[in-house]
FIMARMAR-515252 format. One record per residue (C-alpha): residue in three letters; x, y, z. Coordinates in steps of 0.2 Angstrom, whole numbers, padded with zeros to 4 digits, always signed. Layout:
alaXYZ...
# end
This chain:
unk+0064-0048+0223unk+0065-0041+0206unk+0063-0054+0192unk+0076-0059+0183unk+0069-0069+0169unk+0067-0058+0154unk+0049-0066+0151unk+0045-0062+0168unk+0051-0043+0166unk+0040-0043+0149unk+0025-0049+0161unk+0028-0038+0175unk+0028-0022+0163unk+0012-0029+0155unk+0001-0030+0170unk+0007-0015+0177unk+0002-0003+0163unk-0012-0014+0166unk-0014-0012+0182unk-0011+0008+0180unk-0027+0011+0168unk-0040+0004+0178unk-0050+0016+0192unk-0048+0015+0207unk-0062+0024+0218unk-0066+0035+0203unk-0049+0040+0202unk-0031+0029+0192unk-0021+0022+0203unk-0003+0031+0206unk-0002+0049+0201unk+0001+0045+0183unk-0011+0049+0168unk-0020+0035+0163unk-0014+0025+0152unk-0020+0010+0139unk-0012-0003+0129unk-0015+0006+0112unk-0008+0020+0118unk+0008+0014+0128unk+0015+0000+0122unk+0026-0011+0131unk+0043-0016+0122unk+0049-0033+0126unk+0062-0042+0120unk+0061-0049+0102unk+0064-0070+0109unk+0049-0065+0121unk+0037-0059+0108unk+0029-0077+0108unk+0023-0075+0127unk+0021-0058+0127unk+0007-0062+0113unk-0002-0076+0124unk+0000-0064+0138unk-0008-0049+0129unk-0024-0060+0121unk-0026-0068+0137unk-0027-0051+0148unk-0032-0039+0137unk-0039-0046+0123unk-0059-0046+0118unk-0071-0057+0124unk-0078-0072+0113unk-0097-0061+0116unk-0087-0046+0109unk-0079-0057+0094unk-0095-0066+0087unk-0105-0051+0084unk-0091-0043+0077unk-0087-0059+0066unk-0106-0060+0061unk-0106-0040+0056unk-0091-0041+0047unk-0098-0059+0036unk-0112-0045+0031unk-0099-0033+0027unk-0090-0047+0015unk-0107-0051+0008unk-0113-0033+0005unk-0097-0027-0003unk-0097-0042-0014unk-0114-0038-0021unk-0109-0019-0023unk-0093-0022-0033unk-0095-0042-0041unk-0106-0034-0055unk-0090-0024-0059unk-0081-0041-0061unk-0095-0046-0073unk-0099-0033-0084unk-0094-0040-0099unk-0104-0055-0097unk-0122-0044-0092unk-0117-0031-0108unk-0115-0046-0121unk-0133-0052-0114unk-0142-0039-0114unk-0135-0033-0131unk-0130-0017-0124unk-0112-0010-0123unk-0102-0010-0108unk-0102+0009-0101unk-0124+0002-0104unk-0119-0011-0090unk-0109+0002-0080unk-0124+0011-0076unk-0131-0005-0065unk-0116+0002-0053unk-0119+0019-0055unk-0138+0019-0054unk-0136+0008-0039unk-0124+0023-0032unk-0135+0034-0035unk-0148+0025-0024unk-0138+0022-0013unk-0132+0041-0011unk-0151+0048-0012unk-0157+0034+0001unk-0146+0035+0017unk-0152+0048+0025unk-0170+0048+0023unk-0171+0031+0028unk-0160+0033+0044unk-0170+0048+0049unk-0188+0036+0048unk-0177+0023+0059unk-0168+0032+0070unk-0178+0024+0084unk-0178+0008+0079unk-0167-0005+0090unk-0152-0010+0081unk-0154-0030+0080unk-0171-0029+0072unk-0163-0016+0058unk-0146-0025+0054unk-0158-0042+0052unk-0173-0032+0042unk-0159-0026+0029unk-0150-0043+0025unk-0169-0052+0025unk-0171-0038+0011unk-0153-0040+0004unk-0154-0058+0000unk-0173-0056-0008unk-0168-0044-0020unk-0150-0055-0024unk-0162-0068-0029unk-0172-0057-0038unk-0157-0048-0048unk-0152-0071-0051unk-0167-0075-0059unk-0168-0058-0070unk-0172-0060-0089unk-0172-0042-0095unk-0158-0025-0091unk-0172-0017-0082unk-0179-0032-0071unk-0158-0031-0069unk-0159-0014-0063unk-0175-0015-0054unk-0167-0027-0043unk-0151-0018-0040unk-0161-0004-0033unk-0172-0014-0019unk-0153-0020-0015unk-0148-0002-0012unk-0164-0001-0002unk-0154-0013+0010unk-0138-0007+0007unk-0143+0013+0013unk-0147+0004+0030unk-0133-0006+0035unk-0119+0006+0027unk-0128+0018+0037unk-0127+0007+0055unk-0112-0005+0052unk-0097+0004+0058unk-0106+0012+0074unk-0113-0005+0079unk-0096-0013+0077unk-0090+0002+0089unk-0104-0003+0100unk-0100-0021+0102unk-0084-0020+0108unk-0077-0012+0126unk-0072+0007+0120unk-0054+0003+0120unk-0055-0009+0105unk-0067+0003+0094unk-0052+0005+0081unk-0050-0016+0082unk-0067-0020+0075unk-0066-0002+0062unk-0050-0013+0056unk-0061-0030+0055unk-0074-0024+0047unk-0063-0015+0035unk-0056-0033+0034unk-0073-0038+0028unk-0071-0028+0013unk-0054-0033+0007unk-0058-0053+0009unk-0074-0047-0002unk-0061-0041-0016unk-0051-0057-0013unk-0063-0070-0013unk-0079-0063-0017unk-0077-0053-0034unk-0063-0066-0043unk-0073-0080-0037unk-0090-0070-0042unk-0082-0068-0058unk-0077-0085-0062unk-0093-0092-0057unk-0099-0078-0069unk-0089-0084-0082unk-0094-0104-0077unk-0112-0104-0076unk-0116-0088-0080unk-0118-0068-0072unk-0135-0074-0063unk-0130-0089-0054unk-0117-0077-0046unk-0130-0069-0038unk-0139-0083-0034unk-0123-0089-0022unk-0123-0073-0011unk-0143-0073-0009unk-0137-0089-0001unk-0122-0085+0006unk-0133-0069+0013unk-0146-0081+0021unk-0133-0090+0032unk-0126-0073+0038unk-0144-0070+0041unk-0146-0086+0053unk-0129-0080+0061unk-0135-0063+0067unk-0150-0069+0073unk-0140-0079+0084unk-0126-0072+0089unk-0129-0053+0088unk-0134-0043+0105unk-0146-0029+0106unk-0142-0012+0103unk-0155+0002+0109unk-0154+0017+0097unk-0154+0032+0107unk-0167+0038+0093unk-0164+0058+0097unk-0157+0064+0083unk-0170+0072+0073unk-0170+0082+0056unk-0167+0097+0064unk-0152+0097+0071unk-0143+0091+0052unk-0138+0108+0051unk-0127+0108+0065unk-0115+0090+0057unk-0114+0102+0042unk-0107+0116+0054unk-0095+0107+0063unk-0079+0108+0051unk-0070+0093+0051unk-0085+0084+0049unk-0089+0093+0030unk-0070+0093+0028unk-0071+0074+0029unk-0086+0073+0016unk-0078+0086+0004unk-0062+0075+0005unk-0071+0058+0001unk-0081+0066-0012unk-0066+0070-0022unk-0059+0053-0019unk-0070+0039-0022unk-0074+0049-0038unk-0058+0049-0044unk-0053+0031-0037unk-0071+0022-0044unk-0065+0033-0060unk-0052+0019-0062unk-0059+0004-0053unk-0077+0004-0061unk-0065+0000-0077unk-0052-0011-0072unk-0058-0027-0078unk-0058-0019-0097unk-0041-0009-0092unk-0034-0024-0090unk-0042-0037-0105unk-0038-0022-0117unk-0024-0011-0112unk-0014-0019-0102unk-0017-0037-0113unk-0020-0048-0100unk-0027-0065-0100unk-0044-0067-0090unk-0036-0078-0076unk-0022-0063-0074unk-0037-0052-0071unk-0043-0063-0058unk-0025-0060-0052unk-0024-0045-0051unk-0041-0041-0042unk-0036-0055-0030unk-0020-0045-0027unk-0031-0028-0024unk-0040-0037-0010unk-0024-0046+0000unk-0016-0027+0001unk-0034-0020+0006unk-0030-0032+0023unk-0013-0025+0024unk-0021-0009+0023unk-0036-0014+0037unk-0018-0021+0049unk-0009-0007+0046unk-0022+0005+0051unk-0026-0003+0066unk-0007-0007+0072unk+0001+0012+0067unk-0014+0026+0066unk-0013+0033+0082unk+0006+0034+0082unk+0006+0048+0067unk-0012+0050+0062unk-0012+0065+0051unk+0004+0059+0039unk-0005+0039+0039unk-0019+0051+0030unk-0010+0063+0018unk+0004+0046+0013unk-0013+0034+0010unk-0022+0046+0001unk-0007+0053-0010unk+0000+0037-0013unk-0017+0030-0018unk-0017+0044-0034unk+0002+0041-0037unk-0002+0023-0039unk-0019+0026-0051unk-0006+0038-0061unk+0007+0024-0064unk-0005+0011-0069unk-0004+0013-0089unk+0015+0017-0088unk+0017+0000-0078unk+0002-0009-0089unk+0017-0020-0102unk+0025-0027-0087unk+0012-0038-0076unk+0025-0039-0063unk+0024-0020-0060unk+0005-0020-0062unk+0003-0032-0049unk+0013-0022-0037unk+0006-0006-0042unk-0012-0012-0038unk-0004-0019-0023unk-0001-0004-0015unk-0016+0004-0022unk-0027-0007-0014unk-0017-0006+0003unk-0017+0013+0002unk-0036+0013-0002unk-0042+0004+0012unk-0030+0012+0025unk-0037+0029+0019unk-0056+0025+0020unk-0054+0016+0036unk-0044+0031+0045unk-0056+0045+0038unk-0072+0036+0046unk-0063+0033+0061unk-0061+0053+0063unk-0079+0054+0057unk-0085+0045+0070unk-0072+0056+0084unk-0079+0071+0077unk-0099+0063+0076unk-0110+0066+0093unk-0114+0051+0102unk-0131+0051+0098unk-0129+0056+0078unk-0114+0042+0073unk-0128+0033+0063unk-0135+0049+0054unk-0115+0055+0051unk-0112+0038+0041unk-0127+0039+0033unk-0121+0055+0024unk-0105+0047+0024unk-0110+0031+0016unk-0122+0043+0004unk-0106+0057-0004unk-0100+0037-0006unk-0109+0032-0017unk-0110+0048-0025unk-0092+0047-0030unk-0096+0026-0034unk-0109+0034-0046unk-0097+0049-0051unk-0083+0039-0053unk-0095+0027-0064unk-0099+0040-0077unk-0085+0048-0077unk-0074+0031-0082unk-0088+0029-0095unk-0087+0044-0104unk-0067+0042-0105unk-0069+0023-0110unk-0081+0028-0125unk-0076+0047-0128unk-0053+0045-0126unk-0049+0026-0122unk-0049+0016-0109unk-0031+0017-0107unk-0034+0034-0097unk-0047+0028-0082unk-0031+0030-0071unk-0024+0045-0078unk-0040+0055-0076unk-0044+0047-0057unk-0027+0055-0053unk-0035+0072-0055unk-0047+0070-0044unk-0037+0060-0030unk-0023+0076-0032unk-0039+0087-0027unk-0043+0076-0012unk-0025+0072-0007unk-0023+0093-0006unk-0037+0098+0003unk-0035+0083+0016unk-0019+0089+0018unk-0020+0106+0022unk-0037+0109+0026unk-0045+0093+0035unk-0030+0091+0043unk-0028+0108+0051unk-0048+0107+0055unk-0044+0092+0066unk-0029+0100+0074unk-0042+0115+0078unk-0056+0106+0085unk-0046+0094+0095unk-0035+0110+0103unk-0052+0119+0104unk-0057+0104+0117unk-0042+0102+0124unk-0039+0083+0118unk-0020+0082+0120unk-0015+0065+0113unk-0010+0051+0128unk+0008+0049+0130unk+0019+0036+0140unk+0029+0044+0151
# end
C-alpha cells in the first residue's frame, strides 16, 4: 500500500536512493546510474525537514570513528592557523618591543612564509614513506616546542628563529592535512571533512586571533604564544588517542614531479593561487593598521571586525560543502571575483563601520569558499599516490603569496599609505580572478572530457 503520510513518503524516497547506490553483485541495483546522496537530493516537504534531518544523520551520516579524527585534525588546523596568522593581530605590540617599525614585524609573517614555501616539498619527499599518525603527532610535538620557544623570546631574532622551527612543523602538516581528512572518512563524505577542516580555519579567525590579540594586549605578545603551545599539547594528547593509522603509499618519488607540472589543471591551479593569496595577504597582512589608522577605529572594533572575517569564513566552509557540486565552475569565478571586488571597496566603505563590517563579511566568506573549492580540484586532479606531494606545492606557492603578499603591503604602508593595501591587492586578485576563469576553468572542463567524467545526474 503506498504510504500516505508525507513523512513516510520523505522516508521512503530516502532509503530508496539509498537503496539504489549500493552494489549489488558488483553491479547497482535496477538499471539506473548509480546514484549518492550529494549528488541526488531528495526534496521533501518543508514541515518534514525535522525528520528528514534525523532520518539523513541516522542512515547516512559519518561514524563517531569517522568524526573524532576528523575533530581532532581539524583542532590542529584551529591551532596552526592561529599561530600563522595571531602575530598579524599583534604586530604593534612585537614592533613597539623590539624597537623596530611595523613593516620590521611584518617580516616575522613573511619570513615564516618564506619558510614555509622553500620547505614543503623537500620535507614531504624525505617522508614520503613515513606512516601518517606518526608524522601528524612528530609535527604538533615540534609545533608546541617552538610556540613556547617564540613565548619565552627576549630579542627580534630569537623571535624569528622560533618562527622558523614553527614552519618546520607547519611544511608537514599543511602538506598532509587535507589528504588524511580525505582518508578518514568513507569516499563519499571527502568534500564534508575538506569543509570541516576549512572550518578549523575560520573558528581560528573567530576565536583564535581576537582572543590572541587581547591576550596580547592583556599580558602581553609572548604569553599569546604561551596559550597555543598549551593549547597544541592537548590537541597533541587528542591525536594520539583518537587518530587511526594511515599507511603512506610512499611511491611517489622526485622523479615523476615533472609529470604534476605537466598535467594542466594542476599548474593552472597553482598559477591561480599564486596570484591570489598575493594579492589578498596584500591587504590582510595590514588590516589591523588599515583599521587603527584609516578607517579610525577603536581597538575593540578591530577585534570586531577580524571576529566578523572569521564567522563569514564558516559560511564560506557551509556553503562550499552544501552548493559546489551543483555549479562548480561559477562557485569559483563568483568567490574569487567577489573576494577582489570586496578588497577594492574596503577604503571607500572605511568612514562607515557598518559597511566595513559587511564588506569584510563577505570577503572572508568568499575567501574561504575559494580556497576550499580550488584544493578540492587539486586533489580531483592529484594521483592517488602523489595527493600529499600536490599539497605540499600547494601549501608552498601559499606561503609564497603570504610572503609576497607580506612585502608587497609593506612597501605600500611605508612607500604610498596604508590606505591602499586593498586597492593594490585588487590588482592581483583581478589577475587571478581572469585566469581562473578563462583558463583553469576550461583546463578542467578538458581533462574531465578527456576522461570521460560526466557529472552524475538524477534522473
Amino acid at each position: 500500500m503506498r504510504p500516505s503520510h508525507p513523512r513516510r513518503r520523505a522516508a521512503l524516497r530516502l532509503f530508496t536512493v539509498i537503496r539504489d547506490s549500493e552494489p549489488h553483485n558488483g553491479r547497482s541495483r535496477g538499471t539506473a546510474p548509480r546514484r549518492t546522496w550529494e549528488a541526488c537530493p531528495v526534496h521533501v516537504p518543508s514541515n518534514t525537514a525535522k525528520y528528514h534531518l534525523q532520518v539523513t544523520r541516522s542512515v547516512i551520516g559519518m561514524k563517531r570513528r569517522q568524526w573524532l579524527p576528523l575533530i581532532g585534525l581539524t583542532l590542529s588546523v584551529f591551532v596552526f592557523n592561529m599561530s600563522e596568522f595571531m602575530p598579524i593581530g599583534l604586530l604593534t605590540g612585537i614592533a613597539g618591543d623590539f624597537g623596530i617599525a611595523e613593516s620590521g614585524a611584518g617580516m616575522i609573517v613573511s619570513v615564516y612564509a618564506w619558510a614555509v614555501a622553500v620547505l614543503s616539498l623537500p620535507l614531504m619527499l624525505l617522508l614520503r614513506k613515513t606512516e601518517y599518525k606518526r608524522m601528524l603527532l612528530a609535527c604538533v610535538a615540534l609545533f608546541a616546542f617552538f610556540q613556547l620557544l617564540s613565548g619565552v623570546s627576549n630579542s627580534y631574532w630569537m623571535l624569528m628563529a622560533s618562527r622558523l622551527g614553527v614552519a618546520v612543523a607547519h611544511s608537514i602538516f599543511w602538506s598532509i592535512a587535507a589528504p588524511m581528512a580525505a582518508r578518514v572518512v568513507e569516499p563519499g563524505y571527502a568534500k564534508v571533512a575538506l569543509g570541516t577542516i576549512a572550518a578549523g580555519t575560520s573558528v581560528a579567525m573567530i576565536v583564535g586571533l581576537p582572543l590572541g590579540r587581547m591576550v596580547g594586549i592583556a599580558f602581553g605578545w609572548r604569553t599569546a604564544f604561551v596559550v597555543i603551545a598549551a593549547i597544541s599539547v592537548l590537541v597533541l594528547l587528542l591525536l594520539a588517542a583518537v587518530f587511526p593509522r594511515l599507511e603512506n603509499p610512499g611511491t611517489f618519488t622526485a622523479r615523476r614531479l615533472p609529470g604534476l607540472f605537466r598535467n594542466r589543471v594542476i599548474a593552472g591551479i597553482y598559477i591561480t593561487i599564486a596570484a591570489y593569496v598575493t594579492g589578498y595577504f596584500t591587504m590582510y597582512s595590514y588590516i589591523e593598521p588599515f583599521l587603527l589608522q584609516t578607517a579610525d577605529a577603536s581597538e575593540s572594533t578591530v577585534t570586531v571586525v577580524l571576529t566578523v572575517l572569521g564567522l563569514a569564513g564558516i559560511a564560506g566552509s557551509t556553503l562550499f560543502s552544501r552548493t559546489y557540486d551543483r555549479a562548480r565552475f561559477a562557485f569559483m569565478a563568483m568567490s574569487i571575483s567577489t573576494s577582489g571586488l570586496c578588497m577594492l571597496a574596503l577604503l571607500h566603505v572605511s568612514p562607515w563601520i557598518a559597511l566595513l563590517l559587511a564588506v569584510c563579511a563577505a570577503m572572508g566568506m568568499c575567501h574561504t569558499a575559494f580556497t576550499v573549492a580550488v584544493q578540492n580540484e587539486l586533489l580531483r586532479a592529484s594521483p592517488q599516490d602523489a595527493t600529499a606531494v600536490a599539497m605540499s606545492m600547494f601549501s608552498g606557492i601559499f606561503n609564497v603569496g603570504i610572503a609576497m603578499g607580506s612585502i608587497v603591503g609593506g612597501a605600500v604602508a611605508d612607500s604610498v599609505s596604508v590606505d591602499y593595501v586593498g586597492t593594490v591587492g585588487f590588482a592581483f586578485v583581478a589577475c587571478a580572478a581572469v585566469f581562473a576563469s578563462v583558463c583553469l576553468i576550461a583546463r578542467i572542463r578538458e581533462s574531465e572530457q578527456g576522461a570521460e567524467i560526466t557529472p552524475t545526474r538524477c534522473p
